[in-house]
C-alpha positions in Angstrom: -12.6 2.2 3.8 -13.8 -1.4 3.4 -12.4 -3.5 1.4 -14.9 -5.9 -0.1 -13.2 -8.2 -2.5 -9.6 -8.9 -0.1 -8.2 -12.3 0.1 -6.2 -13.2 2.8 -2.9 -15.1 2.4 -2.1 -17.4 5.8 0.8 -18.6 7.1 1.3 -22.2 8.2 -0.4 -21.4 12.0 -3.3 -20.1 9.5 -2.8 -16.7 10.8 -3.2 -14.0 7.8 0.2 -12.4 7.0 -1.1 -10.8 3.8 -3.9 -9.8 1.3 -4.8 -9.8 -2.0 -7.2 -6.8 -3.2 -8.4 -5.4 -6.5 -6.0 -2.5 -7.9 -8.8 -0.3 -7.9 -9.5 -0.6 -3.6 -5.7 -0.2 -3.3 -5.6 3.0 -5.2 -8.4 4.1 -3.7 -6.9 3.0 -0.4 -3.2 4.8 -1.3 -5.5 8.2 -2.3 -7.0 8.3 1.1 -3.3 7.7 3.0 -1.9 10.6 1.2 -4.9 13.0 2.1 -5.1 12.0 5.9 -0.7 12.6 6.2 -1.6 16.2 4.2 -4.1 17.0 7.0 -1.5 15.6 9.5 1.4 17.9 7.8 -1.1 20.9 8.3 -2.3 19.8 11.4 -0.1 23.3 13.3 -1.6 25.7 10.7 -3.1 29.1 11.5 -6.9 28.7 10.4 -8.5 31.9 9.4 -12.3 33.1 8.5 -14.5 32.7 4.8 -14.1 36.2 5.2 -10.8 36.7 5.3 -10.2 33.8 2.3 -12.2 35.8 0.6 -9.8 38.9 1.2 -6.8 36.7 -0.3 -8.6 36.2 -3.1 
């Protein structure tokens, strides 16, 4: 993810201790955070075949 429209909020050193974005990056950015800790949480699974998907269904 990019953000494209951030604005950076400095401290008195001028280093950046924060950012301003639009709501819609940060949602988009919070979306992608859950998916990658669901693939994390799975991470251990058993995988199994199309075929055998296709069985369970």
């Amino acid at each position: 993810m990019t953000i494209t429209h951030g604005q950076y909020v400095v401290n008195e050193h001028g280093e950046k201790v924060a950012i301003i974005l639009p709501i819609e990056e940060y949602e988009k950015m919070k979306e992608d955070l859950h998916d990658l800790a669901i693939v994390a949480e799975r991470r251990n699974e058993k995988t199994f075949s199309l075929e055998e998907m296709k069985r369970r269904l």
